[in-house]
N, C-alpha and C positions, 0 to 999 in steps of 0.2 A: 402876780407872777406871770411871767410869758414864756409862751411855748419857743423853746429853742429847737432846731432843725439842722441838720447837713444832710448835703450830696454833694458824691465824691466824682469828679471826672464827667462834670456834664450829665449826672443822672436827673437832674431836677425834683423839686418839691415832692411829685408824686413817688419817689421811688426813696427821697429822704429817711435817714433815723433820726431818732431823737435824744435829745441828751437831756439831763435833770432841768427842772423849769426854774428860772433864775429872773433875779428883779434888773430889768431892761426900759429904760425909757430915753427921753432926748438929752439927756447929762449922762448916758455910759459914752468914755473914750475910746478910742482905736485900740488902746491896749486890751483894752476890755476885751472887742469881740476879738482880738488875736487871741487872748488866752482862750476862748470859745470854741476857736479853732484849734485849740493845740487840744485842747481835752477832745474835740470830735476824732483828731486823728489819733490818739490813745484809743477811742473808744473804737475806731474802725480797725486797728490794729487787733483790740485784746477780742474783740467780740463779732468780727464782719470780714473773718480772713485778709484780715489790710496785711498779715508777713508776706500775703503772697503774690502782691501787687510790686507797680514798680514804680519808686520814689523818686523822685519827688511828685505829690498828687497833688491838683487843685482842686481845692474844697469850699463849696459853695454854701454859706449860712444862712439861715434864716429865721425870722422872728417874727412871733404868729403871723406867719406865712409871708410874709415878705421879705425878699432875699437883703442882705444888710451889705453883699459881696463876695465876692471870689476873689479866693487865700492860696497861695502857692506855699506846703507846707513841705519843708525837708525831713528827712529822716536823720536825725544825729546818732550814730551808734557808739556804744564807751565800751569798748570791748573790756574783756574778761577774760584773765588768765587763772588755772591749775595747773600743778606741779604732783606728782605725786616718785616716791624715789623706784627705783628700776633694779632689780634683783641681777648681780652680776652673773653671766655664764662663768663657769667649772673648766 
């Protein structure tokens, strides 16, 4: 298993988080580490204050410690609507 890594916006290695250790060698595809990065930006989102950054961020990988690239990642939001009914005035 190898250690996966991000930094987000130029922070580099030393200031990187981590994400679950996953099996990585010379036969993972491009899609591969994109989904690597979509899960770092979920994780920088749900757990490293990422709502309160500004998107689109470029997010730097890496794999026991060497970077694999810098990812320009979008924010896609699916909005959400409620309704609730409204009490007429008298």
């Amino acid at each position: 298993m190898s250690i996966i890594q991000y930094a987000v916006n130029g922070a580099g290695i030393k200031s990187a988080d981590y994400l679950d250790p996953r099996e990585v060698d010379e036969s993972t595809d491009d899609w591969e580490y994109e989904q690597m990065v979509q899960d770092a930006a979920e994780d920088y989102w749900e757990n490293h204050d990422g709502w309160e950054d500004h998107w689109p961020l470029n997010i730097e990988l890496f794999v026991d410690g060497k970077s694999v690239g810098l990812f320009e990642v979008v924010m896609e939001m699916e909005p959400t609507f409620s309704a609730s009914k409204q009490e007429r005035a008298a």
